[in-house]
N, C-alpha and C positions, 0 to 999 in steps of 0.2 A: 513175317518178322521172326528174326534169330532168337528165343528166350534162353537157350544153354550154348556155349561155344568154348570149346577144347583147344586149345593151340600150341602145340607140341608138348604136352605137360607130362611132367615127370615127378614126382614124389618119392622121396626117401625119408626114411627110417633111421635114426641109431639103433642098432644092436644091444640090447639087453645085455650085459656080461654079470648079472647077478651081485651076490654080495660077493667082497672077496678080502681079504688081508691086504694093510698098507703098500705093501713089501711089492704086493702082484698088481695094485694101481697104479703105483709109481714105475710098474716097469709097462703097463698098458701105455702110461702116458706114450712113452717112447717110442713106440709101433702105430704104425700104419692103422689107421680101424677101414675099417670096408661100412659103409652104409648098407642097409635093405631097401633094393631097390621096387617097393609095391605098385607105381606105377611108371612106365618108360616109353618117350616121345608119344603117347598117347591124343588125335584131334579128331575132332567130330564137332557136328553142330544138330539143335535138335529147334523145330521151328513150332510156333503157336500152333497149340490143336493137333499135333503129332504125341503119337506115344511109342517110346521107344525102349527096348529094351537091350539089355547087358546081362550077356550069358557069360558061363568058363567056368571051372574047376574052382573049387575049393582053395579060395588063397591067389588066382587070379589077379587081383585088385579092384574086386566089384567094389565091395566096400569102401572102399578107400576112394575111388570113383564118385563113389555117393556122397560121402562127406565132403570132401572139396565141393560138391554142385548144393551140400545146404550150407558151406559155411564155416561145418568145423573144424577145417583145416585150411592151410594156402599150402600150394604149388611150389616145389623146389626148384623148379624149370619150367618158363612155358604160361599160359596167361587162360584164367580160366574167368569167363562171363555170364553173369545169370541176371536176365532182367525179369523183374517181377517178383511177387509173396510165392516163397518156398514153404509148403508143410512136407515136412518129413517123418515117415515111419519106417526106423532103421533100426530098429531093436527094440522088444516088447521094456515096456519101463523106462526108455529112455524119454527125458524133458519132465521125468515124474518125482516129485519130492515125495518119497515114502513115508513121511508124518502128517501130509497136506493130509484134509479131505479130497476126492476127490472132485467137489464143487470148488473147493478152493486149486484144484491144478488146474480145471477147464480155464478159471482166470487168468492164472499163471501164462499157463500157454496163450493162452489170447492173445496177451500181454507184449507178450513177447513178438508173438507174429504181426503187431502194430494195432492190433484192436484196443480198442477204447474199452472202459467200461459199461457205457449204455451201449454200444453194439456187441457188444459181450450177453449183456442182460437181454439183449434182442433175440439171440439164437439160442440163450441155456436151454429155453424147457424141448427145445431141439435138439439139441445135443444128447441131453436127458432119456430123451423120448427114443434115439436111435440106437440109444447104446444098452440101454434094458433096463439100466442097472436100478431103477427105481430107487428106494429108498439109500440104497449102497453108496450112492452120491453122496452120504454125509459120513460115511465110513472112511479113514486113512486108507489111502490107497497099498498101504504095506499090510494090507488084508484084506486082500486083491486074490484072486487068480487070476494065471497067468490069461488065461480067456477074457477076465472081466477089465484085464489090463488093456487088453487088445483094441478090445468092444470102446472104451474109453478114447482111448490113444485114435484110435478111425474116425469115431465119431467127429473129434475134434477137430482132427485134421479135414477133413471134407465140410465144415459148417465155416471155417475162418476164410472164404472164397480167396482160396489159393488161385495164385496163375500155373503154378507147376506143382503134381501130387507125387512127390516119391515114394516107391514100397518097396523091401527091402523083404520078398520072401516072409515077410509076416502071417498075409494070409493064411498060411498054413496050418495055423494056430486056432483053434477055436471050433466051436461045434459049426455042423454044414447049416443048419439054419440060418447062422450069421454069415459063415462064408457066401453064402448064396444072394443076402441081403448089401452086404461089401460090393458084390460085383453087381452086381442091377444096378446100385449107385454110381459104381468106376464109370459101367456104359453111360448112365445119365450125365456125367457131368462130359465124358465125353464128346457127346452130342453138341453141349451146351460149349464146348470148344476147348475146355483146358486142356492142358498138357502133363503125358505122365511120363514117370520114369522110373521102368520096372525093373528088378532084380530077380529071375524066377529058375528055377530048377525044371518045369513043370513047360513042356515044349507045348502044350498042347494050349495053354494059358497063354502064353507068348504069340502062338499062330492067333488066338482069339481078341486079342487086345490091342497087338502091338502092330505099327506099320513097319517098322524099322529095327536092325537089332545089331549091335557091337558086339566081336567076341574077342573073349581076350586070355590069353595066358598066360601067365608069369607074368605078369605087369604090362605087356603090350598087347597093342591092338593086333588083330591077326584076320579080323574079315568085317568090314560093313557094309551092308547093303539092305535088302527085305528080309521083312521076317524069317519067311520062309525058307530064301537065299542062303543065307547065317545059320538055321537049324539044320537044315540039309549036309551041308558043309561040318558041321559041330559032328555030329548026330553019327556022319560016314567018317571022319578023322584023316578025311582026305585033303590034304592041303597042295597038292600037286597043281591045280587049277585056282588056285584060292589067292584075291591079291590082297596084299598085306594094308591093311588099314593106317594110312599116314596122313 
């Protein structure tokens, strides 16, 4: 079964043109604007139980990738499908109300991802229990570090039984005793058949996780296939042999 599906999708931007004087709005009106084009004909599909990753440079369009596939954005072109509970971790603090406790965000986010309150109450001393944070649970999360944000934000997202787990290079973040604890759990749920979708820098994290990998540059796709296939390819900046991902 299909759980993520790309179909020629394209995303655009306005251009930021700052603050400016009446004078110089009223003459932008008149002119042509060029959008920012961050994603272009962009399609792939990623299927239950597969984990796949989205490599490229810096500004790429991973991001932007990732947002359309939780939700918080639509598609300027092109038809983007996700069936199934999306949890997403795309940037350390993101989904977090800096005044909450943090016993009061686990709910939040619950919440949000369609949990109940009794099965919210089912998994806390879980959540609790995997994130460290001990008593810090009753602390505002805006007195946080960025680790204890991390630690929080993972826990969450792996107890709310997601069908698709996105990460977004987060890992990176955090002492290796938890990094190490992060991925024993990825493999476990693994097993247990969800589907991830990874963002990573780190080729060697990609060969170990992922069966499958999209590269992209400037907003287009530029090579899908296996992991390996795509790293090889990335890694040599040989594009001579390389068929363009449509």
């Amino acid at each position: 079964m299909v759980l993520i599906e790309f179909d020629h999708v394209t995303k655009t931007f306005p251009h930021n043109r700052g603050s400016k004087l009446l004078r110089a709005h009223l003459l932008d009106s008149f002119r042509r604007k060029e959008d920012f084009r961050a994603l272009s004909d962009v399609s792939f599909q990623v299927s239950r139980g597969e984990s796949f990753a989205v490599i490229g440079r810096n500004g790429a369009g991973k991001s932007t990738l990732l947002s359309l596939v939780a939700g918080l954005c639509a598609p300027s072109e092109g038809t983007v499908r996700v069936n199934g509970r999306v949890a997403a971790l795309l940037e350390i603090g993101s989904g977090f109300h800096p005044d909450l406790t943090g016993r009061e965000n686990i709910y939040m986010n619950a919440a949000i991802l369609g949990f109940s309150r009794r099965r919210t109450n089912e998994r806390f001393k879980d959540i609790v229990e995997f994130s460290g944070l001990g008593d810090f649970i009753q602390e505002p999360v805006r007195t946080y570090s960025t680790g204890m944000m991390l630690r929080l934000a993972f826990s969450v997202a792996i107890h709310v039984d997601p069908d698709i787990l996105i990460i977004d290079e987060v890992l990176a973040v955090g002492d290796q005793e938890f990094q190490a604890k992060c991925l024993a759990r990825i493999y476990e749920l693994r097993r247990m058949g969800k589907t991830f979708l990874f963002v990573s820098h780190g080729a060697q994290l990609v060969r170990d996780l992922c069966d499958r990998a999209l590269w992209l540059d400037h907003g287009a796709g530029v090579l899908l296939g296996t992991a390996e296939e795509v790293l090889q390819a990335y890694s040599g900046g040989d594009l001579s042999a390389v068929q363009v991902a449509r």
